[in-house]
C-alpha positions as CSV (number, residue, x, y, z in Angstrom):
1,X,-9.9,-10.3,25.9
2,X,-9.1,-6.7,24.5
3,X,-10.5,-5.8,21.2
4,X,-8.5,-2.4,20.9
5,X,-6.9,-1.3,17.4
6,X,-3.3,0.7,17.5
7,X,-2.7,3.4,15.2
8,X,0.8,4.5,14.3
9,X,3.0,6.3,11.7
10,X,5.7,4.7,9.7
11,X,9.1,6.0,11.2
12,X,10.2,7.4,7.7
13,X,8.0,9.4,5.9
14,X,8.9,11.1,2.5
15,X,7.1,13.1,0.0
16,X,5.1,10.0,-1.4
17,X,2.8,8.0,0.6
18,X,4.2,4.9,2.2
19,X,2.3,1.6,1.6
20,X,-0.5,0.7,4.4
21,X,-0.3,-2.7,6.3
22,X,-2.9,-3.6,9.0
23,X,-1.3,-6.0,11.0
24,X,-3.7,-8.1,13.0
25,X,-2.4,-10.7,15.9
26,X,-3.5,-11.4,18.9
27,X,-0.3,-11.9,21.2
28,X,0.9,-9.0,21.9
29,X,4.7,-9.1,21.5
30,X,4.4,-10.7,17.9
31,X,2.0,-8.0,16.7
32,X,4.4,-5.3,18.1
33,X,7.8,-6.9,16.8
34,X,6.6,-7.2,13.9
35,X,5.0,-3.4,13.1
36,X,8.4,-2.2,14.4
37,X,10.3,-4.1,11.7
38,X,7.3,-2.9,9.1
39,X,8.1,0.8,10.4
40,X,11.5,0.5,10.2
41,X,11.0,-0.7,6.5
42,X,8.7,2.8,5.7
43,X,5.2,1.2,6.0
44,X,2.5,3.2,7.4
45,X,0.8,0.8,10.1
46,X,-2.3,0.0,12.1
47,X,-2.6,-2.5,14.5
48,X,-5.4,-4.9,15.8
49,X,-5.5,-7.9,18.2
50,X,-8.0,-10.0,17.0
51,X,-10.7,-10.5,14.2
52,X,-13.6,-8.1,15.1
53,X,-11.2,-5.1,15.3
54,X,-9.5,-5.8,12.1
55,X,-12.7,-6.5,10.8
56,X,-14.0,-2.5,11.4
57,X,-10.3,-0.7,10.7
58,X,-10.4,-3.0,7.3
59,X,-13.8,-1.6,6.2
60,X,-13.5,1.6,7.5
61,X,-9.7,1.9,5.6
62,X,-7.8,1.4,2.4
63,X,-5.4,-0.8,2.9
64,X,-2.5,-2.0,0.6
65,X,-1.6,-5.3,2.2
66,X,-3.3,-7.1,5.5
67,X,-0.6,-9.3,7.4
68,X,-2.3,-11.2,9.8
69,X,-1.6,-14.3,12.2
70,X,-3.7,-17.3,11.3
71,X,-5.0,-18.2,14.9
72,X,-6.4,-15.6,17.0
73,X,-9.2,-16.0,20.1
74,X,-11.4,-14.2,18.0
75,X,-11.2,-16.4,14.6
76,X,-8.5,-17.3,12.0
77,X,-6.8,-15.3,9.4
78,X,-8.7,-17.2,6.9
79,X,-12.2,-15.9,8.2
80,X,-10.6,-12.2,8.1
81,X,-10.0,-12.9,4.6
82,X,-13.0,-14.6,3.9
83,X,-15.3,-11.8,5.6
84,X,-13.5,-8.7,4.2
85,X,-16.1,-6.2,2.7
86,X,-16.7,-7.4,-0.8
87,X,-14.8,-3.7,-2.1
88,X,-12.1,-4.6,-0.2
89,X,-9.1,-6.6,-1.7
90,X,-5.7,-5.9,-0.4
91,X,-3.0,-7.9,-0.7
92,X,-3.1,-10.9,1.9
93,X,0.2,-12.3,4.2
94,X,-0.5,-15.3,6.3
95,X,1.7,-15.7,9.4
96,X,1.4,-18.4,11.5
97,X,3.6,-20.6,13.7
98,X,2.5,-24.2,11.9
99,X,5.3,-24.5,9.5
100,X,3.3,-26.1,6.0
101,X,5.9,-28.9,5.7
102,X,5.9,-29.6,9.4
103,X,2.7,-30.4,10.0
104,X,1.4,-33.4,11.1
105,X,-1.5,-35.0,13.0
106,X,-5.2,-34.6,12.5
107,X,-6.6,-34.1,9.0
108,X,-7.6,-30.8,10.1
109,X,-4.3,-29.7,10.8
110,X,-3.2,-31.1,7.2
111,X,-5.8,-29.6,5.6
112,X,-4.9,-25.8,6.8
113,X,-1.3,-26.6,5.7
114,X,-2.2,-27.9,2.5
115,X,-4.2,-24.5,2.2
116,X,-1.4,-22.4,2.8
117,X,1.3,-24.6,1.7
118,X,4.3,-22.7,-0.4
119,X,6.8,-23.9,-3.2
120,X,8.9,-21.4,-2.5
121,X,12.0,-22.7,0.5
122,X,13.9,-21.1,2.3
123,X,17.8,-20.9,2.3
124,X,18.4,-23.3,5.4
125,X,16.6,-24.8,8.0
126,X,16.7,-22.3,10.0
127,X,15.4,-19.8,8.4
128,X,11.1,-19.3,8.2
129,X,9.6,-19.4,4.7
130,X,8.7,-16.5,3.0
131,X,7.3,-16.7,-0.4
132,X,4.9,-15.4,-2.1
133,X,2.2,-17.8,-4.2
134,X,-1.4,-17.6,-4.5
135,X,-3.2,-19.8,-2.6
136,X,-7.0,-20.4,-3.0
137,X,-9.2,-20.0,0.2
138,X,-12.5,-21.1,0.4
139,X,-14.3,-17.8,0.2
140,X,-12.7,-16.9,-2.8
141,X,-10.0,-15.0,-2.0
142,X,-6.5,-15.7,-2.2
143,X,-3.5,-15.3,0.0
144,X,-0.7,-13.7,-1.4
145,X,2.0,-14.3,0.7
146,X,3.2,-16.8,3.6
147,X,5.1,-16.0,6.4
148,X,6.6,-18.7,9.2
149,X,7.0,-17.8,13.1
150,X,9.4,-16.4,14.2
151,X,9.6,-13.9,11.6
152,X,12.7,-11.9,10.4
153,X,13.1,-8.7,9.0
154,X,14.5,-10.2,5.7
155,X,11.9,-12.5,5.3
156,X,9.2,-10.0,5.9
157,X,11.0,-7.4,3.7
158,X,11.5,-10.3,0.9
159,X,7.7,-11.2,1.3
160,X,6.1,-8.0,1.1
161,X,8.5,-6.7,-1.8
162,X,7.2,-9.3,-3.8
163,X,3.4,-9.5,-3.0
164,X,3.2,-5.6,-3.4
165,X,5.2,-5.9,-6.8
166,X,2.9,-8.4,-8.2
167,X,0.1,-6.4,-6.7
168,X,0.8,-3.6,-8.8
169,X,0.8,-5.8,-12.2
């Protein structure tokens, strides 16, 4: 297992500085799908591919907003969240390929929905969630925002919008 971090500029870059996103999965092809749509959308980003990486780039930069898959070799997004310097509170996205309402199984399995479960729906079944609602984690954090495998660029777009809007009230 690679513990390497990626560093990268946004592909449009004005006179005011773009929003920062550290985007943390481990497979490879998600992480890099979606930091080119996050690019393409004028966010500076970093990479990592799993939780110990992240861990150092996070506490090492100032970060706006963390989007990060929930299970990674390395640990969960929740235990990112939850071990976050204590100075350090960006805004939080959850993406993960367990869709809230589609869950079913062990208790386990219902109890990380239930912990990232979202009112808001999405226009047709198709389509991933994306909303943004506060969800309590155990370490006393919050997630901001939810995002459902596969991702699209409208959802992330829609997602971030709003979590970085209410982040700045």
């Amino acid at each position: 297992m690679s513990t390497t971090a990626f560093r990268d500029r946004p592909m449009d870059t004005d006179s005011t500085q773009p929003p920062s996103v550290l985007v943390v999965d481990d497979d490879t092809v998600s992480r890099l799908v979606l930091a080119h749509m996050l690019r393409r959308l004028g966010y500076a980003v970093v990479e990592a591919d799993d939780l110990q990486p992240a861990l150092e780039l996070a506490g090492a930069g100032d970060f706006q907003l963390i989007v990060s898959d929930y299970a990674m070799p390395g640990g969960t997004g929740l235990q990112l969240l939850a071990d976050l310097p204590p100075d350090k509170r960006p805004a939080f996205v959850l993406v993960t390929g367990i869709a809230p309402d589609a869950v079913s199984g062990s208790a386990d399995a219902t109890r990380r929905a239930d912990a990232v479960r979202s009112t808001d729906t999405a226009t047709s079944a198709d389509e991933p969630v994306a909303g943004r609602r506060r969800f309590e984690v155990p370490a006393g954090r919050t997630i901001d925002g939810y995002l459902t495998k596969p991702v699209s660029t409208r959802a992330v777009r829609a997602c971030l919008q709003s979590v970085l809007t209410a982040q700045d009230h």
